[in-house]
N, C-alpha and C positions, 0 to 999 in steps of 0.2 A: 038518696041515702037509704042504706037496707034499714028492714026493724028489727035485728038482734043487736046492735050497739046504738048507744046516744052518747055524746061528748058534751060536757059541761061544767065551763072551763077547764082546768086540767084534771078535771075527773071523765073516767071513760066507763061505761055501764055498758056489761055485756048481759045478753040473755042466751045460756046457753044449753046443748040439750047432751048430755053425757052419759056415756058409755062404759061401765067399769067394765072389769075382767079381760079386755082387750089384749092380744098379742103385747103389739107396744102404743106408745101414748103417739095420737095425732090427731091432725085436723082434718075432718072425714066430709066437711061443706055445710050446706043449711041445711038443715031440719026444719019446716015449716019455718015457724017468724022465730028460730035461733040457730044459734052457730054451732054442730055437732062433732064434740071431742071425746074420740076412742081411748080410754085410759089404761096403761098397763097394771093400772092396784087393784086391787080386789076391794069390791064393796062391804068393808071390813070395820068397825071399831076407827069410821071416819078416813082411813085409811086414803078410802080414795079422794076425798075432800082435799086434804095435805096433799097429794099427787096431783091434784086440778091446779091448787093454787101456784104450787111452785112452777109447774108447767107452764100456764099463763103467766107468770111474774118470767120466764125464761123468754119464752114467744117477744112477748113486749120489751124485755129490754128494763125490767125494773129489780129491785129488791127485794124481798118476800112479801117483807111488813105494808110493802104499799099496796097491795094485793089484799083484797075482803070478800068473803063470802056473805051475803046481805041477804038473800034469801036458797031456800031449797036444801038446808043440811041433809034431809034426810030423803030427797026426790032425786029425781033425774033433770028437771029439770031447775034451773040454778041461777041466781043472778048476782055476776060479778061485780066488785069497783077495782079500779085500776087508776091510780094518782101518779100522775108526773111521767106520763109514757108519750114518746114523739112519735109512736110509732100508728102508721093510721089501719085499722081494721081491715078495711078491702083491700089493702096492700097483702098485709096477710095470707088473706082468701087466697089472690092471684098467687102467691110464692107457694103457696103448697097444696094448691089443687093443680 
């Protein structure tokens, strides 16, 4: 199991390491012990926050609202929750590296 996600029960904890001002929004690999996400928002009045979450709520296959940003509002680095997602993280990795 890598150490940028832990699953417990159907919550999924990502530790992510994010890139605002990016061309467009993608999944750029690992970043030491997190998952590295190029964002197209600008590091803006939260802006890119809202673009992170929706992104990952898009990726996974969930709703907005079940998507939380739990720590790093104001860092690069970020730690997500994700409720009620079937979808498995390294799955991820593989489809779009």
């Amino acid at each position: 199991m890598a150490d940028w996600y832990r699953r417990n029960a159907d919550v999924l904890t990502l530790t992510l390491h994010v890139q605002p001002g990016a061309k467009r929004s993608e999944i750029a690999g690992l970043h030491g012990e997190a998952l590295k996400i190029r964002l197209a928002a600008p590091p803006v009045e939260g802006r890119a926050n809202e673009a992170l979450l929706k992104f990952i709520a898009q990726l996974f296959g969930v709703p907005l609202r079940q998507v939380e940003l739990r720590q790093g509002g104001q860092s690069r680095h970020k730690v997500v929750a994700i409720t009620g997602s079937e979808i498995e993280p390294e799955n991820l990795l593989k489809t779009y590296l």
